[in-house]
N, C-alpha and C positions, 0 to 999 in steps of 0.2 A: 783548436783541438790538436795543435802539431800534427808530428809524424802520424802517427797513431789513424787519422782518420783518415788524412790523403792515401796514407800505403794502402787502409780497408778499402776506399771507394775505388784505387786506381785496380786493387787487385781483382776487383767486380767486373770494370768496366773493360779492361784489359790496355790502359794506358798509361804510360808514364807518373810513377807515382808523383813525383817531384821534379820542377826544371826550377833552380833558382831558390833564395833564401825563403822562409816564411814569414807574413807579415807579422808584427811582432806581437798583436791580441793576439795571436795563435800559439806564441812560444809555450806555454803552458797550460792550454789549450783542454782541457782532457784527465789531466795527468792529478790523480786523488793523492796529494803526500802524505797523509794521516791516515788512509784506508789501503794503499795501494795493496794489499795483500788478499781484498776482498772485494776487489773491484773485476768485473771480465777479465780485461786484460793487464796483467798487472806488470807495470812499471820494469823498464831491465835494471838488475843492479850493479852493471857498470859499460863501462862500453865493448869487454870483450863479448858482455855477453847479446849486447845489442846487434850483435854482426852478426848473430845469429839465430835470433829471436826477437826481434824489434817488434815490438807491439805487437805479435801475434800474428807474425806474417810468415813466419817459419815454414805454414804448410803450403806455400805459394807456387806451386810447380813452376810459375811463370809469370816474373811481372808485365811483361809487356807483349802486345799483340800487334801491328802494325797492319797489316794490311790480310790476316787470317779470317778463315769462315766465323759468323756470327757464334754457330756453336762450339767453336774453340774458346772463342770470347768468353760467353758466358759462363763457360764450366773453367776459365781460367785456364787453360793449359797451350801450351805453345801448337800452333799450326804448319803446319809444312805448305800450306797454300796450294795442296795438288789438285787441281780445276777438272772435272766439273767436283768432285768430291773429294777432298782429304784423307790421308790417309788414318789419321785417326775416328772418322765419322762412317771410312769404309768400314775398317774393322770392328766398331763399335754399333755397325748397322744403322749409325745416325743421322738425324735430317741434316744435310751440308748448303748451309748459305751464305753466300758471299757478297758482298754491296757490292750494287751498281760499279761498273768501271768507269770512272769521272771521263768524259769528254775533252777534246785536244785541250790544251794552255791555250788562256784567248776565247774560247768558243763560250755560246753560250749556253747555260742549264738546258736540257731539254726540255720542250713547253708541253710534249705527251704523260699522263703519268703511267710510273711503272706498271708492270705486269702483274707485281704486289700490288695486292686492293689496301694495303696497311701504309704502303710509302704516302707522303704526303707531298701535293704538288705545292712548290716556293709558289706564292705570288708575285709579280716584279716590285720592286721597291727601287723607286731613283735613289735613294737614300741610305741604303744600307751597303755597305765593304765585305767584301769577300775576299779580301788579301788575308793571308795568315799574321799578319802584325793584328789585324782584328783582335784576336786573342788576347794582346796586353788591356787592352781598353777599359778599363772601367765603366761597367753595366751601372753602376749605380746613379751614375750622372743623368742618365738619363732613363724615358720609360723602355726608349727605343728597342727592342729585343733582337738583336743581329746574331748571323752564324760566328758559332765558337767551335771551330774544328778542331780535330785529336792533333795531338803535335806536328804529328809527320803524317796528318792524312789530309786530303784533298777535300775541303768544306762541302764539294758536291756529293761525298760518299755520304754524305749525312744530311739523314731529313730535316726539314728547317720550315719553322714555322712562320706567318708573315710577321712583320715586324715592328707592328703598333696594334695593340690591346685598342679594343670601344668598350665603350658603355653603354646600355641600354637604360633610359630613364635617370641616367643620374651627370653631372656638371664634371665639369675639369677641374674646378676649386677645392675638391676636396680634399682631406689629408691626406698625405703620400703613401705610401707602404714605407718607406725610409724613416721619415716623420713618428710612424709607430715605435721601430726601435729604440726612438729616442727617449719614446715618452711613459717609459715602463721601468723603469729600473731607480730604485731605491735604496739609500745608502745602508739604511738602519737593516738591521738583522735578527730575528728572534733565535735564541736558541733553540738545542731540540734536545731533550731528555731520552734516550732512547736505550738507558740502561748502559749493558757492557761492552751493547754494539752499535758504534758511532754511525752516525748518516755521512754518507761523502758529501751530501749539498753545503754542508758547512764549511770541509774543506775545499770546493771546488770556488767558491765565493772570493773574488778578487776585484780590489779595485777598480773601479768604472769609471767613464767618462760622464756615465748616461746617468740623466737627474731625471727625477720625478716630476711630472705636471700632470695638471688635470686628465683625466683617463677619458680616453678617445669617445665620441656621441656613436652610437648607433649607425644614427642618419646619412652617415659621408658617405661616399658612394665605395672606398673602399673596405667598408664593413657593411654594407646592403646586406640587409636578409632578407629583401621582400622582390628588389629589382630583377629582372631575368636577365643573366648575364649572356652576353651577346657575340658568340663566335662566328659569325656569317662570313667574318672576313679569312678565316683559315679553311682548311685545304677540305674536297672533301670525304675523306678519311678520315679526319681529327672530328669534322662536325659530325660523323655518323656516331662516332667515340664518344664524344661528349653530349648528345642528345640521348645518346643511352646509359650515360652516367646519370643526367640530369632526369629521366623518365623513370628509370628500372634500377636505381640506386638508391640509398640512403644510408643515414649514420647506423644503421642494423647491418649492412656490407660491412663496418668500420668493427664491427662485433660492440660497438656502443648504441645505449636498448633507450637513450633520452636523449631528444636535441629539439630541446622546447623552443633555441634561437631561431631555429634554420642555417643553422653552419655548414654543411656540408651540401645545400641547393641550393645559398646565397654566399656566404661569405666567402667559402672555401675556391669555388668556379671562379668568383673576380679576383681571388688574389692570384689563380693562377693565368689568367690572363694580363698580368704583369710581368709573371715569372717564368721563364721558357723553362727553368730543369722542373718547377715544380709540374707544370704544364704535361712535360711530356711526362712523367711520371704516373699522373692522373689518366692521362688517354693510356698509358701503359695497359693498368688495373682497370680500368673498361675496355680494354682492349680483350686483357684476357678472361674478363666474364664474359665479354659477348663472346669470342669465338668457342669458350666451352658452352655457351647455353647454343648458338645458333650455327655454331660450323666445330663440329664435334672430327670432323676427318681434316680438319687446316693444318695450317704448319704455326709452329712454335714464331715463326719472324714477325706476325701477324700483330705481338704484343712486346716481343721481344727486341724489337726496332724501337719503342719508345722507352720503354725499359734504361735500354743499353745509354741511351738520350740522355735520360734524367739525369742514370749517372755522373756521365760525362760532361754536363754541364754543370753538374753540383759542384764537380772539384774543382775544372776550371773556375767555376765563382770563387769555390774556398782560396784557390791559390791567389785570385788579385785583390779580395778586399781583406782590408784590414780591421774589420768585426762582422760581428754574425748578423741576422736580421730577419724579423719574421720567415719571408718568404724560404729561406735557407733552413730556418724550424721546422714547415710545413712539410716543406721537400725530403727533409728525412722521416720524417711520420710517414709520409707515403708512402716510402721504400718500404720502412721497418714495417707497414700493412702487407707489402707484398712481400716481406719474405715471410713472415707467418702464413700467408695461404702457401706458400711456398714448403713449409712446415720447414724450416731455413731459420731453428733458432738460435744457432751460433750468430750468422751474421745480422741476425734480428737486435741482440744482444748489442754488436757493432755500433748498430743505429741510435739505438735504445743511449749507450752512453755518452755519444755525441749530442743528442737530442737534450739530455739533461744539463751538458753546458753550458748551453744555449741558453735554457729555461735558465737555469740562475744568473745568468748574465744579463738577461735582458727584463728578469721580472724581480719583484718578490714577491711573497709570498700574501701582501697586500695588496699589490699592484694584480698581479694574475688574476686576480676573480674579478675584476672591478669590468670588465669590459667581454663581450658575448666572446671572443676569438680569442683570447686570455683563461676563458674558464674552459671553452674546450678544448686548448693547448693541453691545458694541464688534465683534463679526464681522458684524452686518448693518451699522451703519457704518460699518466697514473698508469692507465693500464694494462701496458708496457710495462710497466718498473714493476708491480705486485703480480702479474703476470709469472715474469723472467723468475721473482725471487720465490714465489710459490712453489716454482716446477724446479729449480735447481734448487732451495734448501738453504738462502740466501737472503742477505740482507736488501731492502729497497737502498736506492741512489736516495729521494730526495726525503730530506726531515720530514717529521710530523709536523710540524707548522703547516705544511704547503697544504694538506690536506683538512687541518681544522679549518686554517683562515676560509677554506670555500663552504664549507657545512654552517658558519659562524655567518658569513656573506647573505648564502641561502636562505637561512633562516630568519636574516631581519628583513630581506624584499616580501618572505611569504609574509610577513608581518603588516606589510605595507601595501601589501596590492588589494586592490578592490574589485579587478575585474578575474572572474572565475576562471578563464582558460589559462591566464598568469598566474592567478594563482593555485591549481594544481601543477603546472609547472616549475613555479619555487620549490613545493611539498614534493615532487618527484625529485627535484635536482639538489636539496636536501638528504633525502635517503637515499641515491644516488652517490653521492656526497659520503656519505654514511658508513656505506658497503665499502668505498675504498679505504675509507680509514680501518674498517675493520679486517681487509685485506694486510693491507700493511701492518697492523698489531700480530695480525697471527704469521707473517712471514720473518719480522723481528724474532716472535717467538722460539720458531723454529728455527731459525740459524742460530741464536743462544745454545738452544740446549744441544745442537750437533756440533758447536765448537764447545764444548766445555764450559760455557761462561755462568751456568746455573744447575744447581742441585737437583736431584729428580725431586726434590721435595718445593723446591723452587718452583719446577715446572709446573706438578701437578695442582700448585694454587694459582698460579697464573693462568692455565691452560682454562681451569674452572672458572675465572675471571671475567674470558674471553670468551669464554662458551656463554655466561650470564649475558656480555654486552649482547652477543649474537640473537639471541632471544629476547632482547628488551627493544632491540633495533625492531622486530616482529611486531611486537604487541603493543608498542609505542606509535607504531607508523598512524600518521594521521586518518582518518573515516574518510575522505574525501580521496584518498589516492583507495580505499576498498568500498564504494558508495555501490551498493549491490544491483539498486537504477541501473548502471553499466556495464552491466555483466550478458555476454552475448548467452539469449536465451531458444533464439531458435537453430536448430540443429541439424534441419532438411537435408545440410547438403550433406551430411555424416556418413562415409563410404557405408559401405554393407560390412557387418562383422566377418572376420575373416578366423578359421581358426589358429594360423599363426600368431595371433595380436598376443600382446600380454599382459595390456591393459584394457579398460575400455573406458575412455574419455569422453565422449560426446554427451554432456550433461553438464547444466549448468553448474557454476562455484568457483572455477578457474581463469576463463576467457575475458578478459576485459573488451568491451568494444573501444574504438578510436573515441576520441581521443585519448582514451584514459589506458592501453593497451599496455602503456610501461609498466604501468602495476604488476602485470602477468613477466615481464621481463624480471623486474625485479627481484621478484617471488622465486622463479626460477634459479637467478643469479643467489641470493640467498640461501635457498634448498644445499645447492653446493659447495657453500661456503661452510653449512653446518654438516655435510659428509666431510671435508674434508678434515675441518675441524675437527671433530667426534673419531675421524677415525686415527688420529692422532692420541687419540685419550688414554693414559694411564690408568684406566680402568681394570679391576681382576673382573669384571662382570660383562661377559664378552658376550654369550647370548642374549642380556636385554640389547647390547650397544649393538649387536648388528642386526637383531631386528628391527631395532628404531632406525638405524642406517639402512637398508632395505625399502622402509614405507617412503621416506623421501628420495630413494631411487626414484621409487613407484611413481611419484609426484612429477618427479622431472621427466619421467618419460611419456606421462601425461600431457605435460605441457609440450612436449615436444610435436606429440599427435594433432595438437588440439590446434600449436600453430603449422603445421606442415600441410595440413587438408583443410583450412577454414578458407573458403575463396575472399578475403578479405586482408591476409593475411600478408605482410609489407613482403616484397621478391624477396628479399634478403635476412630475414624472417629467422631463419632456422640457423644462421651465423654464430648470433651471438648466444647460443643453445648448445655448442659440439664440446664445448670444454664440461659444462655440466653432463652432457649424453657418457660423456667418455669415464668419466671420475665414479657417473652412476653403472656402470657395466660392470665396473667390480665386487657390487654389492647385491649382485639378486640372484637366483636362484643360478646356478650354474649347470646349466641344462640345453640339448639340444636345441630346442626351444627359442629360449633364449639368447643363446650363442647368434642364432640365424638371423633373430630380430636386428640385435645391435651390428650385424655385419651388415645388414641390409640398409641399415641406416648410417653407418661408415662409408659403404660405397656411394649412397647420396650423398654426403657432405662431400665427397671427394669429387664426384661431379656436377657439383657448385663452384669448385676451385677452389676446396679448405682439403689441401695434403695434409695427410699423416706422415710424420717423419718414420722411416724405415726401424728405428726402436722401438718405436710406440705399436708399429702394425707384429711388429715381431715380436712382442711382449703381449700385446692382444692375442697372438696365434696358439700362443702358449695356453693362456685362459683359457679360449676355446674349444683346445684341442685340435686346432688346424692350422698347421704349419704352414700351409698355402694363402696366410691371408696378410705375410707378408710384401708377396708379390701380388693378390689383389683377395677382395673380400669375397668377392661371388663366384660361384663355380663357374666353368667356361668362361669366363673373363667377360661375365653380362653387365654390361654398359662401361665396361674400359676402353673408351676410344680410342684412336691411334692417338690425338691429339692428346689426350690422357697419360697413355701410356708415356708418350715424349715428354710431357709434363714430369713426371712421376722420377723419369729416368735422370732428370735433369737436375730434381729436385735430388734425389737423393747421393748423386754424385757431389754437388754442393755443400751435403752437410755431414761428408764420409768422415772430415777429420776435424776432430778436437784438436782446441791449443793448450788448454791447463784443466786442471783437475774443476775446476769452476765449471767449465762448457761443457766437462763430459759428464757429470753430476747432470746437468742441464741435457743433453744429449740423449741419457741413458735415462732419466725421468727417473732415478732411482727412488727418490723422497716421496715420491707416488707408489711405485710399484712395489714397491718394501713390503707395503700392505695388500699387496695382491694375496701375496701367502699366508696373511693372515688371516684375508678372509675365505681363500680357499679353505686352509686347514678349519679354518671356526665350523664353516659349511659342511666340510667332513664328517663332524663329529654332532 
């Protein structure tokens, strides 16, 4: 991924972007030559002007941090290191932490742990180095996991995990994590038809080392999805992390509403117990859902220590090897997870097209589906890529291929399974399947017609097209994913009517019971795709269109109710529901009323850890009528914690500056809110 990803991650972590050449898989790394003009960050057009704007690093106050407070770090900007607090965290009223000061030359770690309950205590290891030559070493060689300090910082300022992964229930024999990159990448190439507007996955596809064989079993213990992965031997700060990843987590935290595998209880925990950035990364994001659900007045270092971790070890990885490799895939999904709760979608974007490298380097598009960690590669970065292109107005990264070949996959296992719990699993991960592809149809769509590449007459038979598939994806979906058997029919626990409601939901027709609950995801996921869709329409018939726009508000704020208060209902539950809550606020009655409900349910998702980026809350304030709800949703600042609020501040200092007209389009959500006004004005009238 070149320059481009080291300068993003160093400018994160706050360390040296580069010491030394790039390994030579990386020389062209990233870099779309057929698309660069429609990619995030597009390509410099020559070297003067690379000195200036290199990859989208121009708004970098500061690339390097060496020994400054954590919240310098984080917000990227140069420290003056004035003790106990800086002068930039005094004047900005912000929390100021600093690492531990490492212990004489010679001495050893301290065996107490810190006074942070977040630091983790090293275990001893005879076997692991802590000289700063460490650093050149190549991790791949081994499983060993040793400290990989900042260039010029003292390996004890940084927390460090022990340094050999177990397994619980499963042998040493089985395939490696190395072994995987090997065994996924295929020469042959399908094209992609995608009209006027090319996919980068075609140009990003470059010769490989890596040949094709048989696609990885299940059963090895570095794809377990049944084994309990076994961290007893890490510190315990990391185990309280990760028993709350593994308790009060799921692929519904990930905003993914199916994982028929168990990827993210099995697969995902052992690969990171190989992999220390992906590792710390993961206790990061459980780090910062537990301290907002259970220590709402902590400090930001709590999750921000492992964070900064992940970083820093990702590049170091990137800078010694020379190709990419699962765990290095994983590790930036991660990130790119936290910076969406982060609402951090410029550097979301970052991750987003690092991540797609990877994917084409290491798969195709027949190889990705063939194996459980291959197909949910590709559904959490599907939905990343239709995500970014939705909300900027933009093309997807990867071909249509990638997403038939897994619907095409889908559909011959439902074919083929006989036992019933697999097989509504296929039929969910099928229409699953389904919705993404129709994400991606309608995002192609609209970056067509806002660059000029089609006719409004173009449009509006296409638009029509894709309104059909949308509706046929509906009434086609199999009986067995809407088997009425499964539908939760008793009601008891249904709060008392309140007269703010503005629906009333508690009645059967919606609520799926477990295991069959994806349905209601779906459904959901759906609903939103046909607002978005519909409100996209060249229709002159604007009163039927927003009234039918309306009734499937109505629907998703249903299902929103129905999962928020059913004690049944996964913790994470209401995740993959804010993108449809949000899209729906613009189409219902526009009324005190109303305004109160969806703020009220803003400030929940916000105290879940799903920020609102400072455009979106300042373009909602406008809707509402309440200027104030750029700074928070509820009057008196009810239930904005300090920890919150720091959250909040950090967040949106982070995502204050655009690089090219692409991130601010993205930024500014304008391809959404365009239609704010029109359906104000529809309303008006």
């Amino acid at each position: 991924m070149g320059d481009y990803y080291h300068h993003f991650l160093a400018s994160m972590a706050g360390v040296s972007p580069l010491n030394g050449p790039i390994p030579p898989a990386f020389q062209n790394f990233g870099y779309f030559t057929e698309y660069s003009e429609n990619v995030p960050y597009a390509a410099p057009k020559s070297q003067k002007s690379r000195k200036k704007s290199a990859y989208g690093i121009d708004h970098v106050k500061h690339r390097r941090t060496r020994s400054g407070c954590f919240t310098c770090r984080s917000r990227r900007v140069k420290c003056d290191e004035t003790r106990p607090i800086c002068d930039r965290c005094r004047k900005g009223t912000r929390e100021c932490l600093y690492p531990d000061p490492p212990p004489a030359k010679g001495s050893p770690a301290p065996s107490t742990p810190s006074k942070d309950s977040g630091s983790i205590k090293q275990q001893a290891s005879p076997t692991s180095s802590h000289e700063a030559e460490d650093v050149e070493d190549d991790v791949s060689r081994s499983t060993k996991l040793e400290t990989i300090p900042d260039e010029d910082e003292d390996v004890n300022q940084i927390p460090n995990f022990s340094e050999r992964p177990t397994w619980s229930r499963a042998t040493s024999t089985g395939t490696s994590i190395n072994q995987i990159s090997r065994a996924t990448r295929q020469t042959s190439e399908s094209p992609s038809a995608d009209g006027n507007v090319s996919s980068p996955s075609n140009s990003t596809r470059t010769s490989s080392t890596h040949t094709a064989t048989t696609p990885l079993a299940v059963d090895n213990p570095t794809l377990s999805t049944t084994s309990f992965p076994d961290w007893t031997h890490l510190s315990p700060g990391v185990q309280r992390y990760m028993d709350y990843f593994y308790k009060h987590m799921d692929h519904h935290n990930y905003c993914i509403v199916h994982d028929g595998d168990n990827f993210f209880h099995g697969i995902l925990p052992n690969f990171a117990l190989q992999n220390e950035a992906l590792l710390n990364a993961i206790v990061g994001f459980s780090a910062y859902l537990y301290s907002l659900e259970r220590n709402p007045n902590g400090k930001m270092w709590e999750f921000l220590q492992y964070y900064n971790r992940g970083v820093t070890l990702l590049l170091a990885s990137l800078k010694r090897k020379g190709k990419p490799d699962i765990g290095t895939l994983l590790t930036i999904l991660q990130l790119a997870t936290i910076e969406e709760y982060l609402g951090d979608w410029i550097n979301l974007m970052g991750h987003q097209r690092a991540a797609c490298d990877i994917i084409t380097r290491l798969f195709t598009p027949q190889t990705a589906v063939q194996t459980p960690l291959g197909r949910m590669v590709l559904t959490w970065y599907s939905r990343f890529d239709t995500f970014v292109a939705m909300m900027g107005g933009f093309p997807t990264a990867l071909g249509q291929e990638w997403f038939t070949h897994h619907i095409d996959y889908a559909r011959h296992q439902q074919l083929s399974s006989d036992e019933e719990q697999r097989s509504f699993h296929w039929k969910a991960e099928t229409q699953y399947a389904g919705l993404r592809l129709l994400s991606r149809e309608m995002s192609m769509l609209y970056a067509r017609i806002s660059r000029g590449q089609m006719t409004s007459e173009e449009f509006e038979t296409a638009h029509a097209q894709t309104l059909q598939r949308l509706r046929d994806w509906k009434v086609q979906q199999d009986a067995e994913l809407e088997d009425p058997t499964s539908l939760v029919t008793d009601f008891t626990w249904a709060p008392v009517p309140d007269e703010a409601d503005i629906v009333s939901p508690f009645s059967p027709g919606m609520l799926y019971d477990h295991p069959k609950l994806s349905t209601t995801f779906l459904t959901v996921i759906w609903l939103s795709m046909i607002i978005m869709h519909q409100c996209q329409s060249p229709t002159s018939d604007r009163d039927r269109l927003y009234s039918e726009l309306a009734g499937h508000a109505y629907h998703v704020c249903t299902i929103f109710e129905l999962i928020h208060h059913w004690p049944n209902s996964p913790k994470g539950g209401l995740l993959p529901l804010e993108a449809p809550l949000a899209i729906s606020a613009l189409f219902v009655p526009q009324d005190a009323k109303h305004h109160m409900w969806f703020r009220r349910r803003f400030a929940l998702m916000e105290t879940k850890g799903y920020i609102h980026p400072v455009k979106v809350r300042s373009k909602m304030g406008v809707l509402f009528g309440a200027p104030e709800c750029e700074r928070w949703w509820l009057p008196n600042d009810e239930g904005f914690s300090p920890l919150l609020q720091a959250i909040r501040n950090l967040a949106d200092e982070r995502n204050a500056t655009a690089i090219n007209a692409q991130e601010e389009n993205l930024r500014e959500v304008r391809h959404i809110f365009t239609k704010m006004q029109l359906a104000e004005g529809q309303q008006a009238t």
